[in-house]
N, CA and C of each residue as an Amber inpcrd file, in Angstrom:
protein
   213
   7.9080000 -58.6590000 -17.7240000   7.0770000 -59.5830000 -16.9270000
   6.2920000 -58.8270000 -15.8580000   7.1680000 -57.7320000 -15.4000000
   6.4840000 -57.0890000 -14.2710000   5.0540000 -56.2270000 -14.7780000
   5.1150000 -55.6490000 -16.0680000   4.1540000 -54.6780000 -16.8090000
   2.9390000 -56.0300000 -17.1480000   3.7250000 -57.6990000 -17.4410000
   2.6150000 -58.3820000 -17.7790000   1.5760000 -58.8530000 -16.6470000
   2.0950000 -58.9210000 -15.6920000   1.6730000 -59.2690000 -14.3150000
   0.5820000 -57.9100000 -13.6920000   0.9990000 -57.0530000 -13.9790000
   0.6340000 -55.7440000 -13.5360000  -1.1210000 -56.0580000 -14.7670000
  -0.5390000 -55.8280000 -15.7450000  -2.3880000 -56.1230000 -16.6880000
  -2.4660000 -57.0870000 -16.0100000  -2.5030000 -58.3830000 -16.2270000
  -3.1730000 -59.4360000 -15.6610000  -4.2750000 -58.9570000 -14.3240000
  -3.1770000 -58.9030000 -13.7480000  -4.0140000 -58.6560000 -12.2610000
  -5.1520000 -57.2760000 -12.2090000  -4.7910000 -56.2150000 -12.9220000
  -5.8360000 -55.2330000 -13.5060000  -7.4140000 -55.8360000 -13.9700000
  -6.6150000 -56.7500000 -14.8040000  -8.1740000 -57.5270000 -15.7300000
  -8.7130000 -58.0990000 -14.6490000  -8.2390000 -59.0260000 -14.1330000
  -8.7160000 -59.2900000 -13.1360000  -9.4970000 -58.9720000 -11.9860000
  -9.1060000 -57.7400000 -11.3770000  -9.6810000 -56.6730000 -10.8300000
 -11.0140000 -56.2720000 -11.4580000 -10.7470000 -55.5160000 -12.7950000
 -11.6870000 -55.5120000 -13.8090000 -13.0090000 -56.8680000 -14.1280000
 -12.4220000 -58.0800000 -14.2580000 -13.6280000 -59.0520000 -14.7020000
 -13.9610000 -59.4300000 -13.1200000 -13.0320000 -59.0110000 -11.9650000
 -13.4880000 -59.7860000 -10.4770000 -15.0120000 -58.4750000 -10.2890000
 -15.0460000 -57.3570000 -10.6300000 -15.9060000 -55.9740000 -10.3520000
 -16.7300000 -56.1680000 -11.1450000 -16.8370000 -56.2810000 -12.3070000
 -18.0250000 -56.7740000 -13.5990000 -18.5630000 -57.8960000 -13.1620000
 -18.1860000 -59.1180000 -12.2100000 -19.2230000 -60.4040000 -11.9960000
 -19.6710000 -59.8080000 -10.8520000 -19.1420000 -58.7740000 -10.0210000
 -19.7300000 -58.3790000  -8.6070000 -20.8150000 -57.6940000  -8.6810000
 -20.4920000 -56.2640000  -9.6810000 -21.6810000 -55.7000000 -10.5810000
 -23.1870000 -56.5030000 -11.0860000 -22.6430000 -57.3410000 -11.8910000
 -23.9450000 -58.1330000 -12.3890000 -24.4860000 -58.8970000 -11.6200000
 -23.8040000 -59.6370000 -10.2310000 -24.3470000 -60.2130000  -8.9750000
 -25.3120000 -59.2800000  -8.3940000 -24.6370000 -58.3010000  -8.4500000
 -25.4160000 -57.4710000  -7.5880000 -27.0270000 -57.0920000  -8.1710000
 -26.6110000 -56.5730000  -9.6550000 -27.7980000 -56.4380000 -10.4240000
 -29.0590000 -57.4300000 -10.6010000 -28.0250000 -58.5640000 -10.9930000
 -29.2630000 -59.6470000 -11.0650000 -29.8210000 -59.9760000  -9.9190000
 -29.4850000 -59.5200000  -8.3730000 -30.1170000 -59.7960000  -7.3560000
 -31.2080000 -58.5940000  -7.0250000 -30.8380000 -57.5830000  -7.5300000
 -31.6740000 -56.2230000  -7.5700000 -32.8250000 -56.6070000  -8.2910000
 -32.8400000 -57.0950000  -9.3710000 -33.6530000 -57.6120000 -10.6030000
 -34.3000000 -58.7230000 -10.2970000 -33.8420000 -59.4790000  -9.3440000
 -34.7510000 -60.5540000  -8.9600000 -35.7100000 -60.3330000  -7.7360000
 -35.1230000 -59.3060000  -7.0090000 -36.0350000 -58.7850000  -5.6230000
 -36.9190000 -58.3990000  -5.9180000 -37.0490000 -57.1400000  -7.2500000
 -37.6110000 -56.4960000  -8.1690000 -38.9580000 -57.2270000  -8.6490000
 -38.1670000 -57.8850000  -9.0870000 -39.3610000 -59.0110000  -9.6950000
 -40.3020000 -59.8120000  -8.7620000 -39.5720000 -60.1790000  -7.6600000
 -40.2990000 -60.8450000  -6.6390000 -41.5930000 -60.2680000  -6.3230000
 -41.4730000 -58.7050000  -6.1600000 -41.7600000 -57.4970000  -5.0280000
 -43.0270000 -57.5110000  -6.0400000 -42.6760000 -57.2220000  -7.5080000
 -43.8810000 -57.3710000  -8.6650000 -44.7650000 -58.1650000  -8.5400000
 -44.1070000 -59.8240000  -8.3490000 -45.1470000 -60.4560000  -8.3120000
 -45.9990000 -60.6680000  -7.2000000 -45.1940000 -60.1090000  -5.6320000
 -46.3440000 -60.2680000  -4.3470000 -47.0350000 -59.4190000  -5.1470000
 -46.9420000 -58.1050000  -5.5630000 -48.2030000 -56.9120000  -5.8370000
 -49.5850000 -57.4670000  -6.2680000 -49.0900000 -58.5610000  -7.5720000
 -49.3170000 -58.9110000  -8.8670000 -50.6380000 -59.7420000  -7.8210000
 -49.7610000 -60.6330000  -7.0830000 -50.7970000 -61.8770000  -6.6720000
 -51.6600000 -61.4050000  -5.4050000 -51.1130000 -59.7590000  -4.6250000
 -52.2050000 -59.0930000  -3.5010000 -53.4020000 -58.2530000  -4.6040000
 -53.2160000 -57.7080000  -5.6540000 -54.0370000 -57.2240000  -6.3980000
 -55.1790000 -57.8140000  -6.7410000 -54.5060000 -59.2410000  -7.3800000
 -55.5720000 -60.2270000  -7.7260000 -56.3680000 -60.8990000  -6.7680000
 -55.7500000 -61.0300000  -5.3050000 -56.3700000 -61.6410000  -4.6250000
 -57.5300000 -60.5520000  -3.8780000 -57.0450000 -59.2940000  -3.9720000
 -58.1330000 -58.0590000  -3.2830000 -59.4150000 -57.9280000  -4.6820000
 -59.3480000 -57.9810000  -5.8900000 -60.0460000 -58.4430000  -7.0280000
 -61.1150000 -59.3240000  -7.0840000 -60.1710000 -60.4080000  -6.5760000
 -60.8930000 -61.8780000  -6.0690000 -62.0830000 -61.6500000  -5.2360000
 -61.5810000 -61.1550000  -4.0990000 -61.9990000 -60.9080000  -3.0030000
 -63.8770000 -59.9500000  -2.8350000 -63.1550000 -58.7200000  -4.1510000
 -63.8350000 -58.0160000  -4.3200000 -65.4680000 -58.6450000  -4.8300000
 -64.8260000 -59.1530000  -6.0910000 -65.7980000 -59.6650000  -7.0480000
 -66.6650000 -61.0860000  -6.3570000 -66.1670000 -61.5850000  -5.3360000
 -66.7750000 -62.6250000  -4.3300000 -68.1990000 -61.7740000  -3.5510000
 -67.5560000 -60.3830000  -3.2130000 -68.3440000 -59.8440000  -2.5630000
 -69.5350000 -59.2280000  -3.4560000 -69.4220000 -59.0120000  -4.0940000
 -70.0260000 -58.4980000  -5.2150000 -71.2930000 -59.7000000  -5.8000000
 -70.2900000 -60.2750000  -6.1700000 -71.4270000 -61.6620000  -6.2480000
 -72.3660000 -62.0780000  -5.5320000 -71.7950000 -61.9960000  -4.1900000
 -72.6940000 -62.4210000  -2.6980000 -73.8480000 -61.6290000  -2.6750000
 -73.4180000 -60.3000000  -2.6150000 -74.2170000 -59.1720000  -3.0240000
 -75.7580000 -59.0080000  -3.6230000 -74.6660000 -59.2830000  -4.7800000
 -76.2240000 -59.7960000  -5.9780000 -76.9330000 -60.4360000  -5.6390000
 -76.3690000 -61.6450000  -5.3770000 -77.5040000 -62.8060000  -4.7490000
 -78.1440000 -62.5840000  -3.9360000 -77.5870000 -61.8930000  -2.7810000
 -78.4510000 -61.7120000  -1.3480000 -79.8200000 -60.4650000  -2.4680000
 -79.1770000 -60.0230000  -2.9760000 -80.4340000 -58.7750000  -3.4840000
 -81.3110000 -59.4810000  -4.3570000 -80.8680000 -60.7250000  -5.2780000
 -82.0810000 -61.4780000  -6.1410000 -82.5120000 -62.4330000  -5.1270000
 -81.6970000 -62.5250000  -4.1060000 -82.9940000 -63.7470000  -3.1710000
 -83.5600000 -62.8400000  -2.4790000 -83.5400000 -61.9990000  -2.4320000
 -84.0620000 -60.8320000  -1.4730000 -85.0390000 -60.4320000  -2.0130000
 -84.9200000 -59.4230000  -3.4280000 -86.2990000 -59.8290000  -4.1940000
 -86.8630000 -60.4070000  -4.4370000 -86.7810000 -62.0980000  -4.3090000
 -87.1380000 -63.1300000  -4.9270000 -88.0830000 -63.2840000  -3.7390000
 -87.9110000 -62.9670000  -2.5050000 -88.0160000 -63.4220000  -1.5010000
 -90.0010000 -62.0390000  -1.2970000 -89.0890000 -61.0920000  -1.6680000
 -90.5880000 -59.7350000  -1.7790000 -91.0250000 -59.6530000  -2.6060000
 -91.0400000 -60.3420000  -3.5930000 -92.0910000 -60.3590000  -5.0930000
 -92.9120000 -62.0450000  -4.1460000 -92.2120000 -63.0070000  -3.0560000
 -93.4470000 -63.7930000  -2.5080000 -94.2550000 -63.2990000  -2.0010000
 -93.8320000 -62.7420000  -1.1510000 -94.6200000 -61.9440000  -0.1180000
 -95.5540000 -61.1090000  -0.7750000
């Protein structure tokens, strides 16, 4: 009984360290992921940002010409 008690509480030990492990991991893995997607959504929004300006750009330069082909 004493040798059965002795595994028991081992496994235990054992499956209590394997859910602590994968707690731990899947919280690593989810920060991970988080951290990805701020990147994901500052990338796109500096993109955004970009291509706004860009656009503006253009326009100011075709009303701009538009504006010296009146003249």
């Amino acid at each position: 009984t004493i040798v059965k008690n002795i595994a028991v509480t081992t496994m235990a030990k054992n499956i209590a360290v394997i859910a602590v492990t994968t707690i731990v991991k899947n919280i690593a893995v989810a920060t991970m992921a988080k951290n990805i997607a701020v990147t994901m959504i500052a990338v796109t929004m500096i993109a955004i940002e970009v291509s706004i300006h860009e656009m503006t750009n253009k326009m100011e330069g075709a009303v701009g010409s538009k504006l010296i082909f009146k003249k």
